[in-house]
N, C-alpha and C positions, 0 to 999 in steps of 0.2 A: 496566540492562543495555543497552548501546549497541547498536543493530541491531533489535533482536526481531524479530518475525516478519519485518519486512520485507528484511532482513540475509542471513536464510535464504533469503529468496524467490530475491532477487538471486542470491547464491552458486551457487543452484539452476539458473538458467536460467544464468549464465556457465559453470557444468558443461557442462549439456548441449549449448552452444553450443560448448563446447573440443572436448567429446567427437564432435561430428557425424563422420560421415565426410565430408563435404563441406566444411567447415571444415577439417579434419584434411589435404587433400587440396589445400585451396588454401594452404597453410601451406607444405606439402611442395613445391608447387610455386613459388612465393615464395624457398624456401631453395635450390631447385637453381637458380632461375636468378639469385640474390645471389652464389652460388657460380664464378659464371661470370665477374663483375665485380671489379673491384679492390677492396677491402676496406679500404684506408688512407683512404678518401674519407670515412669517418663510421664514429661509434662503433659496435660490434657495437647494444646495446643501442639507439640511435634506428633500426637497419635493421628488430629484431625488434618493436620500437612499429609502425613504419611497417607491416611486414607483418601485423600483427594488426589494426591499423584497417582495412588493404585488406579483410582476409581476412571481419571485421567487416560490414562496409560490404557486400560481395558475399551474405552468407550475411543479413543483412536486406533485400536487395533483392531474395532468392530467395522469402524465407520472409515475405513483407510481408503476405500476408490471414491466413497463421494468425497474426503477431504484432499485426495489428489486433486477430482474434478473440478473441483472448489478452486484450488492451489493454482489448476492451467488455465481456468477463465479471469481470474484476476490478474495471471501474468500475461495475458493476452492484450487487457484493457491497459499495462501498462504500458506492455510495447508498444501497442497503436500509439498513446500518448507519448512514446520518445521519438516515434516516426513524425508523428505531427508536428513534434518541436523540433523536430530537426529539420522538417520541411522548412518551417516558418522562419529557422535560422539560415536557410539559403536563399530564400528570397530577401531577410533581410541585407544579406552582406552583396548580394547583387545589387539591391537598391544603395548600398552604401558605396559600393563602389562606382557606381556611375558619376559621382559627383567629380572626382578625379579623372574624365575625359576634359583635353586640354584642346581648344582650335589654335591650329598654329599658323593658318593662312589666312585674311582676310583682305578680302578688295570689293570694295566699295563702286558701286555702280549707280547712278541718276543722278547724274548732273552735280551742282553748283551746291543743291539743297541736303546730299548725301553728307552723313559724316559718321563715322567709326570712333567708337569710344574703346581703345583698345591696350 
């Protein structure tokens, strides 16, 4: 499944980042004043790229400490999860190596009925 969670994440915050009103607001403003210029100079499409990276670019310039804040609690949730897996990869190589304890001594005690399969 191409994307997973992290697919969603994205799509998530480019929503809300389409939907802002301040985003919404510099777009609108962007298109009235393209409106006012000659239009044969460049494709419709590179003016509306252009005006979404401006729009872009303003609206993380605005929003820079919550999208740090953003940026340190997800790096937070993943370091826990490397810690976890790394936890989980020392208990497993401890469980794997006990198999490799060899006895090297064996003597057989009670009687007649005693026997060592060794």
């Amino acid at each position: 499944m191409p994307g997973g969670r992290g697919g969603r994440l994205r799509s998530r915050c480019v929503v809300l980042i389409l939907g802002s009103s301040d985003f919404q607001a510099c777009v609108g403003q962007n298109e009235t004043n393209q409106s006012g210029k000659a239009s044969d100079e460049s494709l419709p499409i590179f003016s509306v790229a252009i005006t979404y990276r401006d729009c872009f670019g303003r609206f993380a310039n605005e929003n820079n400490g919550a999208i740090t804040a953003l940026a340190t609690v997800l790096l937070t949730f993943v370091t826990a999860g490397l810690v976890w897996v790394g936890y989980r990869q020392i208990i497993t190589t401890r469980a794997q190596l006990r198999a490799y304890i060899a006895i090297e001594n064996v003597e057989a005690s009670g009687g007649k009925d005693a026997y060592c399969y060794c």
